[in-house]
N, CA, C and O atoms as a Maestro MAE file, in Angstrom:
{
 s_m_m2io_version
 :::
 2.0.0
}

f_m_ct {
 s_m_title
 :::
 protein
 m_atom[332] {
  # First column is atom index #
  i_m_mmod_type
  r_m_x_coord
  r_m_y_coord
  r_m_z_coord
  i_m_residue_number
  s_m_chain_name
  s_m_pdb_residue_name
  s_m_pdb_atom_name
  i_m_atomic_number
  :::
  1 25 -1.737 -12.099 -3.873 1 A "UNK " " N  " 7
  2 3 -0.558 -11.774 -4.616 1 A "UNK " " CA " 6
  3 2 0.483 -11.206 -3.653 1 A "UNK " " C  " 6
  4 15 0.370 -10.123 -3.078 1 A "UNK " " O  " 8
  5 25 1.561 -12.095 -3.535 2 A "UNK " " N  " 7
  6 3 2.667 -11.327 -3.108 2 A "UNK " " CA " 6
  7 2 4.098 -10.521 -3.618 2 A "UNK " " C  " 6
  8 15 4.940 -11.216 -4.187 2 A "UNK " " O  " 8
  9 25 4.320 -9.356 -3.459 3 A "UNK " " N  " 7
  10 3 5.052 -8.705 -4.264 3 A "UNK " " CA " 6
  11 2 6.261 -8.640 -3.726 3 A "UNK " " C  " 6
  12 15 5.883 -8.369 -2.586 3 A "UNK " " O  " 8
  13 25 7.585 -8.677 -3.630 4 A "UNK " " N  " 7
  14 3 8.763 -8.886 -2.890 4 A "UNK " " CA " 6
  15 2 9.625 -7.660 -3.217 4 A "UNK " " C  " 6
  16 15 9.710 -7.428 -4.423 4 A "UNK " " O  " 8
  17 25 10.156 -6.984 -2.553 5 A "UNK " " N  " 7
  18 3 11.091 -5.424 -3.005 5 A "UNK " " CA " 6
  19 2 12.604 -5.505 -2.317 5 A "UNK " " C  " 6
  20 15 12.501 -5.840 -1.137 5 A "UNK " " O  " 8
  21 25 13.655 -5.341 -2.633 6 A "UNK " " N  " 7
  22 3 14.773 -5.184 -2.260 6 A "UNK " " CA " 6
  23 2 15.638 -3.638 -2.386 6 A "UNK " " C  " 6
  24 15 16.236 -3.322 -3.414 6 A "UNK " " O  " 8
  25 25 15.605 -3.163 -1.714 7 A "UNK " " N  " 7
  26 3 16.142 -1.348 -1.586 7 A "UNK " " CA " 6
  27 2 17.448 -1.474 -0.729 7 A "UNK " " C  " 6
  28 15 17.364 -1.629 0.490 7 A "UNK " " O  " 8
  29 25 18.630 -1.408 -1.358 8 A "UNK " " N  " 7
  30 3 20.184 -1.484 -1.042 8 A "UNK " " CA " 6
  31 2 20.198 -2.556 -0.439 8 A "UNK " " C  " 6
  32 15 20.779 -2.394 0.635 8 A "UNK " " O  " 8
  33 25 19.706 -4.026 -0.634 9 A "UNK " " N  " 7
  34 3 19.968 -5.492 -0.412 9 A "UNK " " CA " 6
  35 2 20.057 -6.107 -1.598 9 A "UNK " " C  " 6
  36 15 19.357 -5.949 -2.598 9 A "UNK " " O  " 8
  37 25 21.136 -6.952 -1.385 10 A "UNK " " N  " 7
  38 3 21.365 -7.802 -2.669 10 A "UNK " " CA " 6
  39 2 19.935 -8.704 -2.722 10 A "UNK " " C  " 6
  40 15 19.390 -9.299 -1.792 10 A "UNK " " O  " 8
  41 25 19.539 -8.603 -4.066 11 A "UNK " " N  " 7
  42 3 18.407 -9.702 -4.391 11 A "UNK " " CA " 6
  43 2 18.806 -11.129 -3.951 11 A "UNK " " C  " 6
  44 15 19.920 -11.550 -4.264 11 A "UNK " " O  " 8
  45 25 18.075 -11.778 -3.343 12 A "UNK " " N  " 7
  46 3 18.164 -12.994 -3.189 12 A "UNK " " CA " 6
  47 2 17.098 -13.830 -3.101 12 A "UNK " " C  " 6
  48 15 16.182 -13.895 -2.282 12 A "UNK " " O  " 8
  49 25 17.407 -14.576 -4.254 13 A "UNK " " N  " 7
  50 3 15.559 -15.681 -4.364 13 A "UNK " " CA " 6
  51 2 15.607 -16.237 -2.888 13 A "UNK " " C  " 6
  52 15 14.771 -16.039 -2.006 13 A "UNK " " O  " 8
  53 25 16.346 -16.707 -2.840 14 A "UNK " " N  " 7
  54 3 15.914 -18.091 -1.093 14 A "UNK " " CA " 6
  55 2 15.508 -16.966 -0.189 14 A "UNK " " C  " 6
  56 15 14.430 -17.197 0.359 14 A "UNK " " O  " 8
  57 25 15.992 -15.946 0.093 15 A "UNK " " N  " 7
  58 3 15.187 -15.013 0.897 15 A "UNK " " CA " 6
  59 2 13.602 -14.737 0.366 15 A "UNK " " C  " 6
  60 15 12.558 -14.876 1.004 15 A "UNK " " O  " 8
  61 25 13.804 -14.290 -1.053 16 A "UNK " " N  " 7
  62 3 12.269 -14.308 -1.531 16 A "UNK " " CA " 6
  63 2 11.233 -15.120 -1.102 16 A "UNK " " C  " 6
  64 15 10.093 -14.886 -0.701 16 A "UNK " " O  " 8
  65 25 11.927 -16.196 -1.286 17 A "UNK " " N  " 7
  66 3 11.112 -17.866 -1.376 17 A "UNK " " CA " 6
  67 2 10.642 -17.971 -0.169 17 A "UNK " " C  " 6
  68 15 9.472 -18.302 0.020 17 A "UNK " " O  " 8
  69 25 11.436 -17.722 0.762 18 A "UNK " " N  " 7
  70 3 11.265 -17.829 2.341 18 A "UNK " " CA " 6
  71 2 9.741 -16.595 2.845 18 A "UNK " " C  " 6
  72 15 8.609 -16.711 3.313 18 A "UNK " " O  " 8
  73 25 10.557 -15.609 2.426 19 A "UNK " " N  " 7
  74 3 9.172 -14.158 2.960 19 A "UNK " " CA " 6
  75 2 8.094 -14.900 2.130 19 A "UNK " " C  " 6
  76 15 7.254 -15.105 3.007 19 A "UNK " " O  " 8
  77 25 7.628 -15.389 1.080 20 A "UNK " " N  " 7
  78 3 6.526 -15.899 0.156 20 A "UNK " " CA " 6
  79 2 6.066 -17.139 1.129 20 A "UNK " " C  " 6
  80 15 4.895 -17.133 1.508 20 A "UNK " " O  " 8
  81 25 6.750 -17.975 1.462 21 A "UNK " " N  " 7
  82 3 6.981 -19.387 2.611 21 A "UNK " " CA " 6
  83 2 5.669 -18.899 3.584 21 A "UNK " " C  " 6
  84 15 4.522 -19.330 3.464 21 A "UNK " " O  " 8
  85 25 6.166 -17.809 4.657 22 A "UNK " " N  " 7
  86 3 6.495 -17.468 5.575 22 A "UNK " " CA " 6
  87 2 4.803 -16.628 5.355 22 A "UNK " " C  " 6
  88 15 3.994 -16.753 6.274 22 A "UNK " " O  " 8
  89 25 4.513 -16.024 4.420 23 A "UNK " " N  " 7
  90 3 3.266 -15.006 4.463 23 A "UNK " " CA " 6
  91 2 2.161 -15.762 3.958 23 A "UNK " " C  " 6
  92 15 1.055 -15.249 4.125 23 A "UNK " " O  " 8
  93 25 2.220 -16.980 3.318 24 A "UNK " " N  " 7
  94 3 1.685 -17.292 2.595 24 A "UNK " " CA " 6
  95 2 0.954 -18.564 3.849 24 A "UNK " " C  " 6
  96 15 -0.247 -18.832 3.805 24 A "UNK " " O  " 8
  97 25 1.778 -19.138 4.753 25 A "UNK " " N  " 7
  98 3 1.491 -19.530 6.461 25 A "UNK " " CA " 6
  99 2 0.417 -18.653 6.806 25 A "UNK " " C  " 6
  100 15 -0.784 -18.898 6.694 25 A "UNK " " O  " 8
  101 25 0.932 -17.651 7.219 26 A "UNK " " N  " 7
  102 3 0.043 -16.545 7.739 26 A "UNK " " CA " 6
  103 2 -1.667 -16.609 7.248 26 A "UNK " " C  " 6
  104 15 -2.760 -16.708 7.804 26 A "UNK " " O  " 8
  105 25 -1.138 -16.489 5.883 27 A "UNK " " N  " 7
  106 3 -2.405 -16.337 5.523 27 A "UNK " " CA " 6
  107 2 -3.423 -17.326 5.612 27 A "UNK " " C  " 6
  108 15 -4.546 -17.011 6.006 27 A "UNK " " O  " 8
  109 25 -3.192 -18.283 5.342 28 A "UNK " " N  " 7
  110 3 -3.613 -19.955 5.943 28 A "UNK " " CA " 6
  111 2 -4.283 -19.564 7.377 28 A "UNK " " C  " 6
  112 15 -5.507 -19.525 7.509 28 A "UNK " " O  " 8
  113 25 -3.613 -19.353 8.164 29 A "UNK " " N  " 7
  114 3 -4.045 -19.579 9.504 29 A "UNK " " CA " 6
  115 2 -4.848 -18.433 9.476 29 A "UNK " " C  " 6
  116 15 -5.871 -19.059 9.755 29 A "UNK " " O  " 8
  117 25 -5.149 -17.560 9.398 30 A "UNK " " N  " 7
  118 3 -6.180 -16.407 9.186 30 A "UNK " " CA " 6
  119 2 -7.054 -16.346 8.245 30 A "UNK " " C  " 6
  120 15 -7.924 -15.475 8.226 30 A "UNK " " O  " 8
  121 25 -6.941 -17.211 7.395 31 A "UNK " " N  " 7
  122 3 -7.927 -17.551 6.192 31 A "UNK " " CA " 6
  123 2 -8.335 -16.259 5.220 31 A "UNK " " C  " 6
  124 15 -9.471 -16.066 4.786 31 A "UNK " " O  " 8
  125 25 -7.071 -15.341 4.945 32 A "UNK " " N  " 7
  126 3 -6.591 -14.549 4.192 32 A "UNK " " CA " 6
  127 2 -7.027 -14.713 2.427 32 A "UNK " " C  " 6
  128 15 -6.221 -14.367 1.563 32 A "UNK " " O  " 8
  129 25 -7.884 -15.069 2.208 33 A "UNK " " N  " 7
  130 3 -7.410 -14.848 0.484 33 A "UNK " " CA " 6
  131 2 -7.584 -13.516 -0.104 33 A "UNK " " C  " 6
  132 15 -7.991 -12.537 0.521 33 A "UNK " " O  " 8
  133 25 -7.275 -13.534 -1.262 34 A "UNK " " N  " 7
  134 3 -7.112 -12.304 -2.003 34 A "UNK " " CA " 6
  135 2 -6.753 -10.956 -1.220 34 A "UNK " " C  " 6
  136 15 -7.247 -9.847 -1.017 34 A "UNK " " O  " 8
  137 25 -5.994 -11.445 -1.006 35 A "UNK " " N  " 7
  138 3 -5.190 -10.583 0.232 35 A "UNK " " CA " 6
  139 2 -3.751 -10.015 -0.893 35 A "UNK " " C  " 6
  140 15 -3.040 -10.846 -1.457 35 A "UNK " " O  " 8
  141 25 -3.571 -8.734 -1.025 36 A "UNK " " N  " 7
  142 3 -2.643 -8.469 -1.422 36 A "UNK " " CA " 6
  143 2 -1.306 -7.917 -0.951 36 A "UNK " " C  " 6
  144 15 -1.432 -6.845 -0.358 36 A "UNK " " O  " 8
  145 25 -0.035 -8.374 -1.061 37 A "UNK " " N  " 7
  146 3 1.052 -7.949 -0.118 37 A "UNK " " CA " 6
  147 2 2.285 -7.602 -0.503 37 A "UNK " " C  " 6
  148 15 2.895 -8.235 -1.365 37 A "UNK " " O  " 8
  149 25 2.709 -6.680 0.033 38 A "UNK " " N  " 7
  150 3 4.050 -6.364 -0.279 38 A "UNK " " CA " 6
  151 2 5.257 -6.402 0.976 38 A "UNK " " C  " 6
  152 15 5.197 -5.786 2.040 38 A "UNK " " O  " 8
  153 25 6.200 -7.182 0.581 39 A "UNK " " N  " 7
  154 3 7.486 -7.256 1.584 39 A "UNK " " CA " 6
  155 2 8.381 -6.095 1.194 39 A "UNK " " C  " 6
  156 15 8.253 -5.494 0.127 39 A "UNK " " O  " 8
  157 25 8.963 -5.913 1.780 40 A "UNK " " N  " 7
  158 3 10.417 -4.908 1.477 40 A "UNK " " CA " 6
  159 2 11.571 -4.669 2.681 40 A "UNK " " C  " 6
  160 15 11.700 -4.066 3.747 40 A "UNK " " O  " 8
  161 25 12.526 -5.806 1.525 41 A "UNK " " N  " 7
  162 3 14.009 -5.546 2.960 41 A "UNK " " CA " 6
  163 2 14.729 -4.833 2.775 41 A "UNK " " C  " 6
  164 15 15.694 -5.130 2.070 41 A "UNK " " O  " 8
  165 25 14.619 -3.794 3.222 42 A "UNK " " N  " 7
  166 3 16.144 -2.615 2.864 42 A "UNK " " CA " 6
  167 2 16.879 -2.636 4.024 42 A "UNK " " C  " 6
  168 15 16.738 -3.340 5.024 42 A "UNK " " O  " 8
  169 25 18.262 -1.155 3.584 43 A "UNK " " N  " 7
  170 3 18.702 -1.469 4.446 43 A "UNK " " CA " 6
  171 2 19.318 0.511 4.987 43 A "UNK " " C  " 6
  172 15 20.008 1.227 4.261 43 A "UNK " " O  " 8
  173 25 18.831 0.869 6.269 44 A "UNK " " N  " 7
  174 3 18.978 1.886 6.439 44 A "UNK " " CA " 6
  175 2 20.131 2.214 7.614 44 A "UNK " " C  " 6
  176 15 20.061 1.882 8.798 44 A "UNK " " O  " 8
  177 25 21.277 3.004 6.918 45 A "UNK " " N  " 7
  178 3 21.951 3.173 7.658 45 A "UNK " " CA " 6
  179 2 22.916 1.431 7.586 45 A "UNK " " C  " 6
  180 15 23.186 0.708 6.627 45 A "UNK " " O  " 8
  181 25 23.187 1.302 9.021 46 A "UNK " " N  " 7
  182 3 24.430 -0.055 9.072 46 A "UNK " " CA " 6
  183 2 22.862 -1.429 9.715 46 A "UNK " " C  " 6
  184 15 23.011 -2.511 10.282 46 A "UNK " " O  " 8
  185 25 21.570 -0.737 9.301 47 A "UNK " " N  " 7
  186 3 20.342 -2.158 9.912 47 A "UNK " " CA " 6
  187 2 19.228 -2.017 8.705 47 A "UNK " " C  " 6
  188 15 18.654 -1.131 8.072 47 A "UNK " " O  " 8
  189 25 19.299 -3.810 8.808 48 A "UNK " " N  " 7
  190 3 18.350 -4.285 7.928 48 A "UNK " " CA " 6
  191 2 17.198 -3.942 8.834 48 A "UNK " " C  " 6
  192 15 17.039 -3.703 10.032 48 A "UNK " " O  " 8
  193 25 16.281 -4.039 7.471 49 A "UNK " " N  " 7
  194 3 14.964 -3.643 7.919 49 A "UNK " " CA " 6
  195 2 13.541 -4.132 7.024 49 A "UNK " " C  " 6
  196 15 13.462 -3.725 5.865 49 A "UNK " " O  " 8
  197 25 12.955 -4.590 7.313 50 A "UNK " " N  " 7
  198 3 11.513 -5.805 6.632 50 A "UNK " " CA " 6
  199 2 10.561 -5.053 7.376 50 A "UNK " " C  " 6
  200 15 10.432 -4.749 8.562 50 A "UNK " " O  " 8
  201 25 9.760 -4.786 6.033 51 A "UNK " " N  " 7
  202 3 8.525 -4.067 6.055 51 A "UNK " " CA " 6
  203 2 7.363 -4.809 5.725 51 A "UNK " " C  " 6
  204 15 7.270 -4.648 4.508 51 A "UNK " " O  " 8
  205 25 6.265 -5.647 6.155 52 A "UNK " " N  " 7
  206 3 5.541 -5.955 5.665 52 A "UNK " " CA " 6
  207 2 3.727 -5.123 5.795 52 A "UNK " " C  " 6
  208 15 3.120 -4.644 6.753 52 A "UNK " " O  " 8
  209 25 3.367 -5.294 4.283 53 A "UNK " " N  " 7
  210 3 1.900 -4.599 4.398 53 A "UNK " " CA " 6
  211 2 0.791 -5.667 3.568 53 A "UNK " " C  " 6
  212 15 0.871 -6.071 2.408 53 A "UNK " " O  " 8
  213 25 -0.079 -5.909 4.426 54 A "UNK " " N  " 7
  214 3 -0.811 -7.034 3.395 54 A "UNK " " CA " 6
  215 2 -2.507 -6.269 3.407 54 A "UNK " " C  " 6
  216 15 -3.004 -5.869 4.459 54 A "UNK " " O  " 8
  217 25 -3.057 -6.195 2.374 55 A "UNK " " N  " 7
  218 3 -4.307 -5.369 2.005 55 A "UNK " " CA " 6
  219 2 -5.151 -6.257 2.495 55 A "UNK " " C  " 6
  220 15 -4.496 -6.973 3.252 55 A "UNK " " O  " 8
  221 25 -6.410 -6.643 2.466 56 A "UNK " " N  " 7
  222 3 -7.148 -7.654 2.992 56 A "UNK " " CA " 6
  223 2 -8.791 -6.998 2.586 56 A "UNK " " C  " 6
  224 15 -8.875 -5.918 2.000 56 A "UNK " " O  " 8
  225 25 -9.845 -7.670 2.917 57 A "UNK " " N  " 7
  226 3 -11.051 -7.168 1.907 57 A "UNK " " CA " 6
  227 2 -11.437 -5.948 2.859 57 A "UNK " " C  " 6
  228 15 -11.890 -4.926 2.344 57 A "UNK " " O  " 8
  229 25 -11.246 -6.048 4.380 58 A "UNK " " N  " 7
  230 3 -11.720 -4.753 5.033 58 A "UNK " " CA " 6
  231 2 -10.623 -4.773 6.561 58 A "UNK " " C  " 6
  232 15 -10.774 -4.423 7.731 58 A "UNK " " O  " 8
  233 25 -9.418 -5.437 5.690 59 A "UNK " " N  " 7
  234 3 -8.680 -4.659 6.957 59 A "UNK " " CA " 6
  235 2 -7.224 -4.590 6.290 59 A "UNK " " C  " 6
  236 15 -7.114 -4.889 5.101 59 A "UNK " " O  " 8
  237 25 -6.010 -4.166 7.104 60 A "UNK " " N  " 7
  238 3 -4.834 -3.666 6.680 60 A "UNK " " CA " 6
  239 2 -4.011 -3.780 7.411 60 A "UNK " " C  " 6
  240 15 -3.919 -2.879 8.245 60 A "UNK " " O  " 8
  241 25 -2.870 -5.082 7.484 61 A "UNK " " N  " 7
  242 3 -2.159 -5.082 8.361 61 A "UNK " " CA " 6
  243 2 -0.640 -4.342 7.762 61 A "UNK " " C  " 6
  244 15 -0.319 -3.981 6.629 61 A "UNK " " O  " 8
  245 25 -0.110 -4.320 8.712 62 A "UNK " " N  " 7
  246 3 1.539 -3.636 8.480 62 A "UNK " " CA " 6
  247 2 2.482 -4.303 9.651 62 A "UNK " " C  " 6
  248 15 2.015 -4.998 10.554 62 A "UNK " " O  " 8
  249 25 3.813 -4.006 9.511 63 A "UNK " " N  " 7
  250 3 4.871 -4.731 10.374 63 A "UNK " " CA " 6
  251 2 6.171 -4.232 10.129 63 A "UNK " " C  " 6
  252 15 6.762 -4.617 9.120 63 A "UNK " " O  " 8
  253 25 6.638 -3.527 10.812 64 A "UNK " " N  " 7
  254 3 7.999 -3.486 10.290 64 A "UNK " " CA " 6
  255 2 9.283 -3.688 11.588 64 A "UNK " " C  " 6
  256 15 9.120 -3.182 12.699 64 A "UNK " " O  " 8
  257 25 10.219 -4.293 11.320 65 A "UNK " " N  " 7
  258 3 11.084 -4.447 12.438 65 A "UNK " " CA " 6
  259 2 12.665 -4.779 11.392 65 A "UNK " " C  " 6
  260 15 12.872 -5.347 10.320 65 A "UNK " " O  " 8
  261 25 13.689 -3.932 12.607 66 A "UNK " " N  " 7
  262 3 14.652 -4.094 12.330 66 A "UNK " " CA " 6
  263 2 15.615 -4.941 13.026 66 A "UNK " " C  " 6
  264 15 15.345 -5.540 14.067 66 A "UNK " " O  " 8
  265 25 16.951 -4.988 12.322 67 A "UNK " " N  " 7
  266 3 18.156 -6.078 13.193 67 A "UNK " " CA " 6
  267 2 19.109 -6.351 12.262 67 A "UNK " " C  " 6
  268 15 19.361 -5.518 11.391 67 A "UNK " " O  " 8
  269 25 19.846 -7.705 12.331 68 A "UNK " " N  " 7
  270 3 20.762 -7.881 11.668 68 A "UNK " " CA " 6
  271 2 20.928 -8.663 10.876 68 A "UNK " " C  " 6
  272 15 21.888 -8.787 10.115 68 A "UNK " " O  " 8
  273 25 19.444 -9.650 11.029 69 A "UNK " " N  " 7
  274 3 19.209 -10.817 10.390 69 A "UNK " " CA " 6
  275 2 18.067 -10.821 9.927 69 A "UNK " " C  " 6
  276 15 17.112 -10.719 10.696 69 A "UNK " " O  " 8
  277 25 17.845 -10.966 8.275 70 A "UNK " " N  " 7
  278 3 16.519 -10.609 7.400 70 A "UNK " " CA " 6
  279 2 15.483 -11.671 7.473 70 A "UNK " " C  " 6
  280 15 14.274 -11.562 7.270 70 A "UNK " " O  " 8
  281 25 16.502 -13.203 7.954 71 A "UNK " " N  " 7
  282 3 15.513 -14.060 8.093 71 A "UNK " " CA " 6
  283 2 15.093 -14.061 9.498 71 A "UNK " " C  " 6
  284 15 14.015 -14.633 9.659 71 A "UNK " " O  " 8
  285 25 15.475 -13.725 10.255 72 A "UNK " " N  " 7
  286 3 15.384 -13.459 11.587 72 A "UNK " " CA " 6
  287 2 13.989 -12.495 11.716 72 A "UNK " " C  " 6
  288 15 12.878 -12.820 12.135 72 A "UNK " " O  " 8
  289 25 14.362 -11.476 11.314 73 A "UNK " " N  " 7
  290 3 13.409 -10.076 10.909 73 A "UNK " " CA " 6
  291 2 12.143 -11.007 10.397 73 A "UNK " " C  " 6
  292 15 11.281 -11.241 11.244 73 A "UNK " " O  " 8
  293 25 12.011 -11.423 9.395 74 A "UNK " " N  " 7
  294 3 11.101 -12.193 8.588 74 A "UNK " " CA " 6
  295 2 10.244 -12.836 9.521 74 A "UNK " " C  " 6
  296 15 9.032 -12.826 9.306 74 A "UNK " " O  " 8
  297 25 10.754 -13.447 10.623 75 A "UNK " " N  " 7
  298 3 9.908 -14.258 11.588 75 A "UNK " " CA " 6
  299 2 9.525 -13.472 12.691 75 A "UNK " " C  " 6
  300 15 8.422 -13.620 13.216 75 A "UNK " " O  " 8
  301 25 10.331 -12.666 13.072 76 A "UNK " " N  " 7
  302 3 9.636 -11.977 14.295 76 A "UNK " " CA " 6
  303 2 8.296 -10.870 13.115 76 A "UNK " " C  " 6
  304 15 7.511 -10.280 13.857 76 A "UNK " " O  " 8
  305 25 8.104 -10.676 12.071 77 A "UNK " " N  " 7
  306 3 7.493 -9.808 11.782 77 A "UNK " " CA " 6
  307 2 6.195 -11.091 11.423 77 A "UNK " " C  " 6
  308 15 5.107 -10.742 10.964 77 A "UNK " " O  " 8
  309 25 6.353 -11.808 11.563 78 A "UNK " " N  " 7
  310 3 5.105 -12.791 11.348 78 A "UNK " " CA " 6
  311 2 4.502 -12.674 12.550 78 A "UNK " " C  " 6
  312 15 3.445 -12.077 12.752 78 A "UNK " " O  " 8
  313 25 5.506 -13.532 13.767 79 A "UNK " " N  " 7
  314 3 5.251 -13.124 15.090 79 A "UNK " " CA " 6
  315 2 4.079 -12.434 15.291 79 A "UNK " " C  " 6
  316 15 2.940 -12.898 15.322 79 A "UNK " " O  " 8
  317 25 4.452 -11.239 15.432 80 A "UNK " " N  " 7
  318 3 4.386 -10.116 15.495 80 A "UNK " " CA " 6
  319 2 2.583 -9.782 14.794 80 A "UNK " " C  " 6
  320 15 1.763 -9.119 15.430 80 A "UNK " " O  " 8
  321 25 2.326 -10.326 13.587 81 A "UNK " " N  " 7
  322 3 1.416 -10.523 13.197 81 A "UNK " " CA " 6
  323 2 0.303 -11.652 14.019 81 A "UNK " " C  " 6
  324 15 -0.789 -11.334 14.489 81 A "UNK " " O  " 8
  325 25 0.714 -12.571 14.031 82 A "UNK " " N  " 7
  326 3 -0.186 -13.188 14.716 82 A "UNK " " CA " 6
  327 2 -0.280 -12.912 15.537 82 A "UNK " " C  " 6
  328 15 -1.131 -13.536 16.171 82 A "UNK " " O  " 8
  329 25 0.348 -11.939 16.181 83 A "UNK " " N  " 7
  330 3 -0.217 -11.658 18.169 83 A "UNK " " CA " 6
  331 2 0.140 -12.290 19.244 83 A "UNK " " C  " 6
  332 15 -0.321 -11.958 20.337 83 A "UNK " " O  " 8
  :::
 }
 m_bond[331] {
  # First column is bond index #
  i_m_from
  i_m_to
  i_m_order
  :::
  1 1 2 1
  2 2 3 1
  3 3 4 2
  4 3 5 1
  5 5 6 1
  6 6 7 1
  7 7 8 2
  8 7 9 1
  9 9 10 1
  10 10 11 1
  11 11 12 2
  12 11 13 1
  13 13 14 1
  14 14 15 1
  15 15 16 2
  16 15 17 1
  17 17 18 1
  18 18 19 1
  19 19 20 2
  20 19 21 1
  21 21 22 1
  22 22 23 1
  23 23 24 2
  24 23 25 1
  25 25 26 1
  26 26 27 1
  27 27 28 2
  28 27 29 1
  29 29 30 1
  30 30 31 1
  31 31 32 2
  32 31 33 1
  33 33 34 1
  34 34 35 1
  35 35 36 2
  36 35 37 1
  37 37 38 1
  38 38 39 1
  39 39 40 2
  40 39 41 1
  41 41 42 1
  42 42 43 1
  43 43 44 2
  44 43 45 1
  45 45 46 1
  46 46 47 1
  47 47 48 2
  48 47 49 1
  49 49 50 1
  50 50 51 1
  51 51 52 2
  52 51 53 1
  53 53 54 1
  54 54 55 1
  55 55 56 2
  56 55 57 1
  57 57 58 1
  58 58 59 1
  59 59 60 2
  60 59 61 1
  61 61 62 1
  62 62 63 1
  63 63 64 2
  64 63 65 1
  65 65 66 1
  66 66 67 1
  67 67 68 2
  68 67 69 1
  69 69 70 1
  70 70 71 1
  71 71 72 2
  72 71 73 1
  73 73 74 1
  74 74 75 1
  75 75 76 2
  76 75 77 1
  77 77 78 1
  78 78 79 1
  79 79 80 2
  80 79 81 1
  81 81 82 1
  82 82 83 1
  83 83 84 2
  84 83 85 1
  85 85 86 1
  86 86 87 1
  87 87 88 2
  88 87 89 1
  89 89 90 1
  90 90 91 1
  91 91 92 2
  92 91 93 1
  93 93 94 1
  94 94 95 1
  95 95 96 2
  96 95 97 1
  97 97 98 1
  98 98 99 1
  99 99 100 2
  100 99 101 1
  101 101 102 1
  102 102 103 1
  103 103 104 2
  104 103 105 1
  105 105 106 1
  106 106 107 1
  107 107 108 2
  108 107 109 1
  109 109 110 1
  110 110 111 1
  111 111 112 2
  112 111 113 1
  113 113 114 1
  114 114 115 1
  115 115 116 2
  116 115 117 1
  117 117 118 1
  118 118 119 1
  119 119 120 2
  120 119 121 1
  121 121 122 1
  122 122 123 1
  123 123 124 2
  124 123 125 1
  125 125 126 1
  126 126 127 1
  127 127 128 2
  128 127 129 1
  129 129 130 1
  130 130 131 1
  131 131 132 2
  132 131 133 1
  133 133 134 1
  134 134 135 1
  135 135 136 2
  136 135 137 1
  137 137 138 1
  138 138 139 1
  139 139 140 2
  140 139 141 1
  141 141 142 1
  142 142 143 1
  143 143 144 2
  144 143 145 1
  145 145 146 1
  146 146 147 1
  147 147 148 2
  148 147 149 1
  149 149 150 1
  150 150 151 1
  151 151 152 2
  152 151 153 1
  153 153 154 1
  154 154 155 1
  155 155 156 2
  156 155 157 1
  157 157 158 1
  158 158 159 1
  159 159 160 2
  160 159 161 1
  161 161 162 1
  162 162 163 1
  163 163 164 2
  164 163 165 1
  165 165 166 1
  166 166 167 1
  167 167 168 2
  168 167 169 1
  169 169 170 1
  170 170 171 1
  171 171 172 2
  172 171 173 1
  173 173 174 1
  174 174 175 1
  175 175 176 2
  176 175 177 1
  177 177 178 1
  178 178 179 1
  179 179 180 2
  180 179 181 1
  181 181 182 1
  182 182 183 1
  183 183 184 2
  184 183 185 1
  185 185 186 1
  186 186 187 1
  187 187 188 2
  188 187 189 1
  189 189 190 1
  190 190 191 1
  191 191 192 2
  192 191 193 1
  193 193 194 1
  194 194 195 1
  195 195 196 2
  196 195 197 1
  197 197 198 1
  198 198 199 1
  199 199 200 2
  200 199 201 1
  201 201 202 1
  202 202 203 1
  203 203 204 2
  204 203 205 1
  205 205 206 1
  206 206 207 1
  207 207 208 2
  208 207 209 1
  209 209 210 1
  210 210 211 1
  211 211 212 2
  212 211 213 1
  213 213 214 1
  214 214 215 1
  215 215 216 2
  216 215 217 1
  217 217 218 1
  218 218 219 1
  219 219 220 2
  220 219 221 1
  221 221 222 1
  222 222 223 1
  223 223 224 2
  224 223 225 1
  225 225 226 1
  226 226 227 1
  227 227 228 2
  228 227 229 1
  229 229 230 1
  230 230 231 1
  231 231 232 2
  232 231 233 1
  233 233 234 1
  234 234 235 1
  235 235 236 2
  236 235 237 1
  237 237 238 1
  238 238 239 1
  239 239 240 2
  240 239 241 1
  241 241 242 1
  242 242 243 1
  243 243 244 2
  244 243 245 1
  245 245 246 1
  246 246 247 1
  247 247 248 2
  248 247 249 1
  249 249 250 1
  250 250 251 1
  251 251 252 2
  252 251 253 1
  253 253 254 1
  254 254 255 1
  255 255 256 2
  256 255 257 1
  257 257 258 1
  258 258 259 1
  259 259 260 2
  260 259 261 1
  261 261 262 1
  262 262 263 1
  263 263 264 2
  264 263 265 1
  265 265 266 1
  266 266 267 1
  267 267 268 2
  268 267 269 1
  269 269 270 1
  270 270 271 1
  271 271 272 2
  272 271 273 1
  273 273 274 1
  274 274 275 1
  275 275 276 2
  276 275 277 1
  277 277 278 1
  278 278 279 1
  279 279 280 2
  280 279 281 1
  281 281 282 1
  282 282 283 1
  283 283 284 2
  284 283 285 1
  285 285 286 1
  286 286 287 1
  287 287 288 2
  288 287 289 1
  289 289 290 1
  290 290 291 1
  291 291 292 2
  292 291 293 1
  293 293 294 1
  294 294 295 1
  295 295 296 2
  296 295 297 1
  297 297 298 1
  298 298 299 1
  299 299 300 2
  300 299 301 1
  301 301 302 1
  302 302 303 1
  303 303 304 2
  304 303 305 1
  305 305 306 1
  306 306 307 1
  307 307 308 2
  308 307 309 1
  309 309 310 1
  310 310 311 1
  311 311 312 2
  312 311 313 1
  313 313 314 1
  314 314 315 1
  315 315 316 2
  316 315 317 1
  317 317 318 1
  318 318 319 1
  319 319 320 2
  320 319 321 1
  321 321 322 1
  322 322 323 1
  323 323 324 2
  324 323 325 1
  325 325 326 1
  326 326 327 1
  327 327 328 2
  328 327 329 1
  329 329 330 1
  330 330 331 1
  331 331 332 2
  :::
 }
}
């Protein structure tokens, strides 16, 4: 299950669609199921910022990185995940 959060960013499905896209990869290649996750793009100060946390049966990943670009952000925080 992926859960999507927006905190002082305008909602936007195609961004949604994309982080859902984008984690849902991830999980594939790591062979992730029932993996539960939450995104969240806010925005602190004058920088966006994407938080990702995905639960997993005995582990717990997290990610967070900032910049100026959410889809940008979105991929380096995958990146970032895979190692």
């Amino acid at each position: 299950m992926i859960k999507v959060f927006f905190k002082d960013v305008t909602k936007s499905e195609a961004l949604k669609e994309y982080a859902e896209k984008k984690i849902n990869e991830f999980l594939q290649e790591i062979e992730g199921e029932d993996s539960e996750v939450k995104v969240v793009f806010r925005k602190e100060r004058k920088v966006f910022v994407v938080e990702i946390t995905i639960h997993m049966k005995k582990q717990i990943f997290r990610v967070e990185q900032s910049g100026d670009d959410l889809y940008v952000l979105m991929n380096k925080s995958i990146d970032v995940l895979l190692g």
